[in-house]
N, CA, C and O atoms as a GROMACS GRO file, in nm:
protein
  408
    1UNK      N    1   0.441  -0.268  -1.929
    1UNK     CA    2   0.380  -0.350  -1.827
    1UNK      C    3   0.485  -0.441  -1.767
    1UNK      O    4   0.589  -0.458  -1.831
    2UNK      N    5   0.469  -0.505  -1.644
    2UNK     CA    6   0.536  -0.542  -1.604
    2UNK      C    7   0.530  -0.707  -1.619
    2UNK      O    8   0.468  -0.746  -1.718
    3UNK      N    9   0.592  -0.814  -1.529
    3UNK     CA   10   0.563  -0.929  -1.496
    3UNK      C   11   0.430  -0.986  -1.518
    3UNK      O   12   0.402  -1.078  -1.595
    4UNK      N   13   0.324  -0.901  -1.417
    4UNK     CA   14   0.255  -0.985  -1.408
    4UNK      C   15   0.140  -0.851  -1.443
    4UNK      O   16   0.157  -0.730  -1.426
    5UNK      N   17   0.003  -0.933  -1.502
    5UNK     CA   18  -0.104  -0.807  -1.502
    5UNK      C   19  -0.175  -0.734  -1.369
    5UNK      O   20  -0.234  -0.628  -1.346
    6UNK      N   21  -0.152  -0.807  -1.325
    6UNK     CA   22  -0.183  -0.737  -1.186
    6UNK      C   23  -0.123  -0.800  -1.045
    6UNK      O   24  -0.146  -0.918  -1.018
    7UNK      N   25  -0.059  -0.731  -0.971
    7UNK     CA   26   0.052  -0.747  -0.819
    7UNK      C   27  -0.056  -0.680  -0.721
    7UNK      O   28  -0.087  -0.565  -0.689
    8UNK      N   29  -0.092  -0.792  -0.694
    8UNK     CA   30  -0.190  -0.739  -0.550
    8UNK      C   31  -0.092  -0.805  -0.378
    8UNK      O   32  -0.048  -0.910  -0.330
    9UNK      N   33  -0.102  -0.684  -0.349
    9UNK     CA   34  -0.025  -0.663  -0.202
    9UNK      C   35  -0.116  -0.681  -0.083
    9UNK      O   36  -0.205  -0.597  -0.098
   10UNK      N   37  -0.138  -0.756   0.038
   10UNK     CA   38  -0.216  -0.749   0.136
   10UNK      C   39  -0.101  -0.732   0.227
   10UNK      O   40  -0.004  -0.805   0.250
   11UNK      N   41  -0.146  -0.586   0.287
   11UNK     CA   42  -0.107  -0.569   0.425
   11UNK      C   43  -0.117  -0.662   0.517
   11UNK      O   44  -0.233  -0.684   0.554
   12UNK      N   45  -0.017  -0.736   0.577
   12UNK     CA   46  -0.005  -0.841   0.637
   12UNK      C   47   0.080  -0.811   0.814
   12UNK      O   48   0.094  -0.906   0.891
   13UNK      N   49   0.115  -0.704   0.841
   13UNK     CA   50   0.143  -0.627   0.960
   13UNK      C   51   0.091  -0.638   1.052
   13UNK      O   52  -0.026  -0.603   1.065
   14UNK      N   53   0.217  -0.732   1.221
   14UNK     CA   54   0.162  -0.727   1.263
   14UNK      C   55   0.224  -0.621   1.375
   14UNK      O   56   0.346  -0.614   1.394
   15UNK      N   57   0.128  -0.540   1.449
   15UNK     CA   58   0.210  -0.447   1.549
   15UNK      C   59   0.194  -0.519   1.702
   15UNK      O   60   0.130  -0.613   1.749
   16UNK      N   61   0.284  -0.422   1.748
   16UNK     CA   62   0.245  -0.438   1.926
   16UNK      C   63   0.089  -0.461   1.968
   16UNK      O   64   0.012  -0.465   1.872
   17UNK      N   65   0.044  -0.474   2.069
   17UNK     CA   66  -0.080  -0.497   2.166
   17UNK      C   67  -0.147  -0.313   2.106
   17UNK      O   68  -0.070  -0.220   2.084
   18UNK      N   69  -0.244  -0.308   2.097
   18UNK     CA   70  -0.288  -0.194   2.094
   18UNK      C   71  -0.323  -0.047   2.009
   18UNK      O   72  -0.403   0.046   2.020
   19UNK      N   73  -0.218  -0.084   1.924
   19UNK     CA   74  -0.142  -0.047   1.809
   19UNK      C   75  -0.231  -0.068   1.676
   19UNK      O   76  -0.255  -0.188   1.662
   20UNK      N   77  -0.285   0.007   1.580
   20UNK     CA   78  -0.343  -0.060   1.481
   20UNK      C   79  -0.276  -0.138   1.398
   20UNK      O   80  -0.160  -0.107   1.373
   21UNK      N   81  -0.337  -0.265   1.332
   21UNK     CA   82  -0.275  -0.364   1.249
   21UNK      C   83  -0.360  -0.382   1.113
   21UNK      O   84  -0.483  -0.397   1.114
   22UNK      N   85  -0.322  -0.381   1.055
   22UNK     CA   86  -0.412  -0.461   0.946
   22UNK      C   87  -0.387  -0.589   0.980
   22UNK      O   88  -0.507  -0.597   1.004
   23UNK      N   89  -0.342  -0.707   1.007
   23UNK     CA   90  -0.317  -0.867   1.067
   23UNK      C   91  -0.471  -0.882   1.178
   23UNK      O   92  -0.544  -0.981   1.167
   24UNK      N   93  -0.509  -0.739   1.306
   24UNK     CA   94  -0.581  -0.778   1.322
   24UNK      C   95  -0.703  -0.802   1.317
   24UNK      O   96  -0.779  -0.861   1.393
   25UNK      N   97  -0.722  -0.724   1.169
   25UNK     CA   98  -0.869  -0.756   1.113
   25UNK      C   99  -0.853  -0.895   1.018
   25UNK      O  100  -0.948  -0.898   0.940
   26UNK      N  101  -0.778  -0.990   1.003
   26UNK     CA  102  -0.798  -1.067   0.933
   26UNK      C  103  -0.745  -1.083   0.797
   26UNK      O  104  -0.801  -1.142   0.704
   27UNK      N  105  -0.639  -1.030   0.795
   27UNK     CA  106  -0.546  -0.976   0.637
   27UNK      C  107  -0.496  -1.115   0.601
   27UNK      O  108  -0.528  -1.153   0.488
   28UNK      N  109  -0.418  -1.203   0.678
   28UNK     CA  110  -0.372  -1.332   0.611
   28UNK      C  111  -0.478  -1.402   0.581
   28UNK      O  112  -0.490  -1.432   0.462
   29UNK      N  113  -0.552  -1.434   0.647
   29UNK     CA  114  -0.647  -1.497   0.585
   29UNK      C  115  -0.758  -1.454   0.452
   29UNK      O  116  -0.824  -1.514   0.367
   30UNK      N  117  -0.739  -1.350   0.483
   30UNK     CA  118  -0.788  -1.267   0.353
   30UNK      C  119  -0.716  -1.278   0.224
   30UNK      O  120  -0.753  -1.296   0.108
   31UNK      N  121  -0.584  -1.259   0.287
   31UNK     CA  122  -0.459  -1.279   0.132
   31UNK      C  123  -0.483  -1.392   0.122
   31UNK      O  124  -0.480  -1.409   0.000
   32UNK      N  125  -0.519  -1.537   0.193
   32UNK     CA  126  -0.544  -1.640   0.165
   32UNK      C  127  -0.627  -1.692   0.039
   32UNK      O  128  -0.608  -1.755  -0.066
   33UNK      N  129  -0.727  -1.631   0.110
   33UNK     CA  130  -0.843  -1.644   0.021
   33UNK      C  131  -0.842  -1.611  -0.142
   33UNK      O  132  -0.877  -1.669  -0.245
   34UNK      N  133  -0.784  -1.489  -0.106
   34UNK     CA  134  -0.745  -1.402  -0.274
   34UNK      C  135  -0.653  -1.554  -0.334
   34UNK      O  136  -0.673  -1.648  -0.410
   35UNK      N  137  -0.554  -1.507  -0.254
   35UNK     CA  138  -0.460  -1.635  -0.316
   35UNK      C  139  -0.536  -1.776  -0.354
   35UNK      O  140  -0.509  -1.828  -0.462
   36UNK      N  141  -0.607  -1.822  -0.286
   36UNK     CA  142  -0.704  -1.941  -0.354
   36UNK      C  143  -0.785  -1.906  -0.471
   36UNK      O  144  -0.786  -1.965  -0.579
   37UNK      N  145  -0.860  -1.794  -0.433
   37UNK     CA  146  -0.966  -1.727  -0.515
   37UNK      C  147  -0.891  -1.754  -0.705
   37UNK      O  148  -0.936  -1.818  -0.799
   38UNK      N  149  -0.735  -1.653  -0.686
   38UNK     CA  150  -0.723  -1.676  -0.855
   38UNK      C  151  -0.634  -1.751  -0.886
   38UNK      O  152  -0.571  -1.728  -0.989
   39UNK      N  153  -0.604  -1.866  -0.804
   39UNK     CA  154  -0.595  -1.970  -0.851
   39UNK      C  155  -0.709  -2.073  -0.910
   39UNK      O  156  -0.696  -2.158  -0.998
   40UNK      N  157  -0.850  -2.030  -0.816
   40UNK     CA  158  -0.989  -2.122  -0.901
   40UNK      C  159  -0.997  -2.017  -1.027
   40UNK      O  160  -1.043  -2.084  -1.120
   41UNK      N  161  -0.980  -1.923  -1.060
   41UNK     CA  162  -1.034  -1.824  -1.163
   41UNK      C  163  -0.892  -1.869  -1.275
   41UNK      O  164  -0.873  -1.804  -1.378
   42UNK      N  165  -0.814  -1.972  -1.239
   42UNK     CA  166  -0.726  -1.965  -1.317
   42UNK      C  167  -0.595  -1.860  -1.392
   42UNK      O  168  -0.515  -1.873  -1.485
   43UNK      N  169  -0.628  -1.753  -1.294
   43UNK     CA  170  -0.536  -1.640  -1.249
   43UNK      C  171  -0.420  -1.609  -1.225
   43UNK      O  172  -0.378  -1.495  -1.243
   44UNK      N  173  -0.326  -1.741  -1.164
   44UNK     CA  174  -0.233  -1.760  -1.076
   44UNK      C  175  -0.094  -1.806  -1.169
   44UNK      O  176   0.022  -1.823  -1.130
   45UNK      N  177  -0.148  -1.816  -1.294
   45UNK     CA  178  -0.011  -1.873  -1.433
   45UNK      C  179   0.069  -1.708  -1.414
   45UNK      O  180   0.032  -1.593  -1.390
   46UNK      N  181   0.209  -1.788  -1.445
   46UNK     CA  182   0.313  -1.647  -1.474
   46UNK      C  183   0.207  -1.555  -1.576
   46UNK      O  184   0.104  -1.578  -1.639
   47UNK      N  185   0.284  -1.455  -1.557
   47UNK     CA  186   0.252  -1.322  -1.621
   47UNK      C  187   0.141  -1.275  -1.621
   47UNK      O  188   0.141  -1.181  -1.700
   48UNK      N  189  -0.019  -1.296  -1.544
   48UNK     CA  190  -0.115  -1.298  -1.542
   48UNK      C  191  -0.132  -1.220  -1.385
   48UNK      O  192  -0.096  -1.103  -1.371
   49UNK      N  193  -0.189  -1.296  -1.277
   49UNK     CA  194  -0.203  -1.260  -1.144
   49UNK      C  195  -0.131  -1.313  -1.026
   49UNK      O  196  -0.138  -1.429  -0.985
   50UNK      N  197  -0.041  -1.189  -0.962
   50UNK     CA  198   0.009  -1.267  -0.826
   50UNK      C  199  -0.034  -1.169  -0.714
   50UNK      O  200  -0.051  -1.047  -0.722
   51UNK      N  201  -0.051  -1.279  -0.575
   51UNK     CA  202  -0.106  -1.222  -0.456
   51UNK      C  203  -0.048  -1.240  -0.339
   51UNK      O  204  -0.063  -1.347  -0.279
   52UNK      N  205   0.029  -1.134  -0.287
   52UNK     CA  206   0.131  -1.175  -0.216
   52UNK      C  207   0.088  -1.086  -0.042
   52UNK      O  208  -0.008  -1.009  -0.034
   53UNK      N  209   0.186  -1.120   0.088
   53UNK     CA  210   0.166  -1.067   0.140
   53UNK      C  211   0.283  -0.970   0.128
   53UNK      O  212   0.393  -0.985   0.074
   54UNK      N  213   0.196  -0.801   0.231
   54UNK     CA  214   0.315  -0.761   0.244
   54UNK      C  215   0.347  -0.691   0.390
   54UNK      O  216   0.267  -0.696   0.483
   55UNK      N  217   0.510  -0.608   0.399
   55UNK     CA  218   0.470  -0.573   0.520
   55UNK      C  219   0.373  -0.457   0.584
   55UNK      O  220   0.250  -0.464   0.575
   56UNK      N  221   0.442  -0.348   0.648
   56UNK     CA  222   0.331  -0.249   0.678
   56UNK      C  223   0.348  -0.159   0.564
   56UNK      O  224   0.457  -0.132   0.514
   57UNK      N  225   0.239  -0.116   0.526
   57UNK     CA  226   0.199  -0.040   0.399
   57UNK      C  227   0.155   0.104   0.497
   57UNK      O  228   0.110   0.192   0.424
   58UNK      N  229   0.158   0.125   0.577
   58UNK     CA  230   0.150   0.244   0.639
   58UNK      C  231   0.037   0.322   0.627
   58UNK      O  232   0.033   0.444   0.613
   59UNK      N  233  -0.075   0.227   0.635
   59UNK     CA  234  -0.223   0.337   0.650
   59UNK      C  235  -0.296   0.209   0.761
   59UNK      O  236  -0.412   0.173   0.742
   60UNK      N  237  -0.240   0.170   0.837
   60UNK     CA  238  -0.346   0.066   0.926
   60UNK      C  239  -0.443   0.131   1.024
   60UNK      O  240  -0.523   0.066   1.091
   61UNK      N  241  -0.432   0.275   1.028
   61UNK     CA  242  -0.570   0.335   1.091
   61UNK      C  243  -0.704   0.339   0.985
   61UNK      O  244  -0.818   0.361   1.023
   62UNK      N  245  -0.671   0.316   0.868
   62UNK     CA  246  -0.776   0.325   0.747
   62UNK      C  247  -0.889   0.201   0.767
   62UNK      O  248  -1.009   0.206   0.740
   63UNK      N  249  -0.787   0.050   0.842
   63UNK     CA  250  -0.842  -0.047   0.804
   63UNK      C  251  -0.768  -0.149   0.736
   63UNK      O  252  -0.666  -0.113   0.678
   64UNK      N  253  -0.798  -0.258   0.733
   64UNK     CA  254  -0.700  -0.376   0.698
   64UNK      C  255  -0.741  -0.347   0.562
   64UNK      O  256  -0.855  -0.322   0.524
   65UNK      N  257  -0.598  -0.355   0.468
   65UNK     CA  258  -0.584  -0.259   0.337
   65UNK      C  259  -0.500  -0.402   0.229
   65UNK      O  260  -0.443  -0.508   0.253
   66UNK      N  261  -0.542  -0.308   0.091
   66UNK     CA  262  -0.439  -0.415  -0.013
   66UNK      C  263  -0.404  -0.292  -0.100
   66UNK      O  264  -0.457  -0.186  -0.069
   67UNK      N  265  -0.328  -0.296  -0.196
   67UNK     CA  266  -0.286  -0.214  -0.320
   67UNK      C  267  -0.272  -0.334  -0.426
   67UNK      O  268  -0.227  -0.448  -0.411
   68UNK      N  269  -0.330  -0.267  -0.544
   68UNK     CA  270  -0.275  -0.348  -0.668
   68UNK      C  271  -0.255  -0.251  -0.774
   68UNK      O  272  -0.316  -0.147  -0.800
   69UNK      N  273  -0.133  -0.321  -0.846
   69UNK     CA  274  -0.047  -0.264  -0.906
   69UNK      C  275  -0.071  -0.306  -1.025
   69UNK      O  276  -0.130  -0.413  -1.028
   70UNK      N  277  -0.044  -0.256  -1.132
   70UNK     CA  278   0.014  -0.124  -1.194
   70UNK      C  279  -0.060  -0.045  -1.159
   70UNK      O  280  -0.010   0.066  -1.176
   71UNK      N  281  -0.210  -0.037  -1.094
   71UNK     CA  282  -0.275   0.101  -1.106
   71UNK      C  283  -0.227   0.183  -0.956
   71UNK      O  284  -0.235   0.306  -0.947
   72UNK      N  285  -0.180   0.104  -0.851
   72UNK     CA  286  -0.142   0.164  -0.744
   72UNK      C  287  -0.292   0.215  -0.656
   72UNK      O  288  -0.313   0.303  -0.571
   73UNK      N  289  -0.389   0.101  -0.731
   73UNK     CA  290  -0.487   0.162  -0.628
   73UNK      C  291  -0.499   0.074  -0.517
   73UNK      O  292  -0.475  -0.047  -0.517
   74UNK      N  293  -0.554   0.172  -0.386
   74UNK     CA  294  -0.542   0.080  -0.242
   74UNK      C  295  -0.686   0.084  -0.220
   74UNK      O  296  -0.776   0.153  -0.268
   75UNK      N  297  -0.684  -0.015  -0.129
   75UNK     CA  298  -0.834  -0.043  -0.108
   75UNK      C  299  -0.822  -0.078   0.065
   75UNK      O  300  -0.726  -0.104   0.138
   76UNK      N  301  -0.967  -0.064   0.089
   76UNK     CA  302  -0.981  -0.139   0.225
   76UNK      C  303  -1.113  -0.236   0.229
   76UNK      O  304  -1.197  -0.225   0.140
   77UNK      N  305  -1.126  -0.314   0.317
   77UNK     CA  306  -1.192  -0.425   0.316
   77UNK      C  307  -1.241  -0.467   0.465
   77UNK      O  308  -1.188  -0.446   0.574
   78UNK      N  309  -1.406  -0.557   0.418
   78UNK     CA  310  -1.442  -0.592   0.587
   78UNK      C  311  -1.438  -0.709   0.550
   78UNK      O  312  -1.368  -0.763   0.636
   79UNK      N  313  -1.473  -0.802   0.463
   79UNK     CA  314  -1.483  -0.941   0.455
   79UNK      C  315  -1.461  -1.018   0.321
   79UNK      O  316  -1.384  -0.949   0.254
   80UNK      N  317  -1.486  -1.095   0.274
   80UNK     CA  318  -1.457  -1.213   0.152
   80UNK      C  319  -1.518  -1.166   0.100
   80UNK      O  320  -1.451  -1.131   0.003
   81UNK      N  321  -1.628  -1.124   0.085
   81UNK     CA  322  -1.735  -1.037   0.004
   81UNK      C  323  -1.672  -0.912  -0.066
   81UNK      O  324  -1.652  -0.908  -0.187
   82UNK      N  325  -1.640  -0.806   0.025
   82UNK     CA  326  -1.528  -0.697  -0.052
   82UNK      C  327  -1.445  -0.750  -0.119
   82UNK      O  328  -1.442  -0.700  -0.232
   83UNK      N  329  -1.329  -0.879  -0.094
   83UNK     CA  330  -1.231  -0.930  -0.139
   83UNK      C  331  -1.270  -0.976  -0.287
   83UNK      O  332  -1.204  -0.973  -0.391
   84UNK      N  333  -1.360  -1.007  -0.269
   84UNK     CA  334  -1.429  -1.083  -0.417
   84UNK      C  335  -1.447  -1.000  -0.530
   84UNK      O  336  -1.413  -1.026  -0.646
   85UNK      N  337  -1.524  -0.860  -0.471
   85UNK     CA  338  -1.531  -0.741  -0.520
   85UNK      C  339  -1.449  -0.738  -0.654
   85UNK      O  340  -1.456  -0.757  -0.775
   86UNK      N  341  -1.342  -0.691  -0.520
   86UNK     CA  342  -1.189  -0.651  -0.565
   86UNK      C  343  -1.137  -0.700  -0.680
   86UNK      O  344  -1.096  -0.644  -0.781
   87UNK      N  345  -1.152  -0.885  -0.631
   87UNK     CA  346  -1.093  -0.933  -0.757
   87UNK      C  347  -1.158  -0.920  -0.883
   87UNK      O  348  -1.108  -0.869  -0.984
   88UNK      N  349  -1.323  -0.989  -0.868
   88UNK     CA  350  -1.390  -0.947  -1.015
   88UNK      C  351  -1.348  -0.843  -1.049
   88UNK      O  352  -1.302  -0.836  -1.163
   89UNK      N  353  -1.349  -0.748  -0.980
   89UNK     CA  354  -1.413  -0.608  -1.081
   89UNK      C  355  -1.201  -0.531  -1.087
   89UNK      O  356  -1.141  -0.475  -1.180
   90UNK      N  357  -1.182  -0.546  -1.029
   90UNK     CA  358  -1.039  -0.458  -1.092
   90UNK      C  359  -0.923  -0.559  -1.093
   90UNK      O  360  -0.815  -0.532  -1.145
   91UNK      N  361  -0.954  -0.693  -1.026
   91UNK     CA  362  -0.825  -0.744  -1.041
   91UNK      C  363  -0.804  -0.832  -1.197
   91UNK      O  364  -0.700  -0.837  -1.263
   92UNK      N  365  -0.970  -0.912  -1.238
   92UNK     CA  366  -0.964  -0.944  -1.341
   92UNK      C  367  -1.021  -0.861  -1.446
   92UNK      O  368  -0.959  -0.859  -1.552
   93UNK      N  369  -1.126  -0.795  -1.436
   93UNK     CA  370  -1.194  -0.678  -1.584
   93UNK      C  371  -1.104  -0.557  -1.515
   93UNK      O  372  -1.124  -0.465  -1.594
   94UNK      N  373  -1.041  -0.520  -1.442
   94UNK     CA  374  -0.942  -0.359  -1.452
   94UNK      C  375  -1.026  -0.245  -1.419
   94UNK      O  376  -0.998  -0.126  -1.437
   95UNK      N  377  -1.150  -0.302  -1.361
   95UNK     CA  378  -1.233  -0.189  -1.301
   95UNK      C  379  -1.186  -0.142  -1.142
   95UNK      O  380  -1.157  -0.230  -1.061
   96UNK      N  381  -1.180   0.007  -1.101
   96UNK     CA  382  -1.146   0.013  -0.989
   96UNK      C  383  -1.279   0.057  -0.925
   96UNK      O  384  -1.372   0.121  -0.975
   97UNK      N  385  -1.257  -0.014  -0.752
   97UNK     CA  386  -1.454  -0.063  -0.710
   97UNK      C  387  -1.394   0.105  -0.577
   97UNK      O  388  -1.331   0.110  -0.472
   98UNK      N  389  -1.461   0.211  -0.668
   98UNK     CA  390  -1.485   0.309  -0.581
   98UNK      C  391  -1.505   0.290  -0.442
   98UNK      O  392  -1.421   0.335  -0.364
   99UNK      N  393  -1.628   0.214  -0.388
   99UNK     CA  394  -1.647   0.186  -0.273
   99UNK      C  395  -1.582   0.184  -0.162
   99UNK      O  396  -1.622   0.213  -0.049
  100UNK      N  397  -1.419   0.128  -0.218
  100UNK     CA  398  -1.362   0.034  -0.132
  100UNK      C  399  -1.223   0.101  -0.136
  100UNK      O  400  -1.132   0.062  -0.063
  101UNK      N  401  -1.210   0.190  -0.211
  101UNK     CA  402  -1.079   0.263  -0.230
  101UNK      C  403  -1.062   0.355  -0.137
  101UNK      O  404  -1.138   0.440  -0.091
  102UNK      N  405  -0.931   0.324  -0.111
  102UNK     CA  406  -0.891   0.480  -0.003
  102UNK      C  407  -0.765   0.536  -0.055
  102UNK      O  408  -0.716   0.637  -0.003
   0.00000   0.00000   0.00000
């Protein structure tokens, strides 16, 4: 295992006018949130959970997207609600939320 128990990545990309983005569905603010989120869950100590942005992850026609690591699973998302998902169920118990996976 690595650093940390789980490295969650938010596509944070932003493109030209027209162009799909994950940025313009709302990804920083989303990584925001995560990023607040396990810091209240107490998440955020070394070696435990980090939530970072990143750049283009190269599926932004899918939908504004995250990956978390070690399992390398990607997900996509419409709101704080999915995000929440995410974290309960695979970022802290290691469940991966079918739903939301691509």
């Amino acid at each position: 295992m690595g650093y940390y128990k789980r490295h969650v990545f938010f596509c944070c990309n932003q493109r030209e006018p027209l162009e799909a983005c994950c940025n313009d569905h709302g990804a920083l603010e989303m990584q925001a949130y995560a990023k607040q989120r396990s810091k209240s869950l107490r998440m955020d100590d070394k070696g435990k959970v980090r939530i970072n942005k990143a750049g283009c992850l190269d599926r932004c026609n899918e939908g504004p997207i995250l990956v978390v690591y070690p399992d390398a699973a990607r997900y996509t998302y419409v709101d704080k609600h999915d995000v929440e998902e995410i974290i309960d169920s695979h970022v802290v118990h290691g469940r991966i939320v079918e739903r939301l996976k691509i």
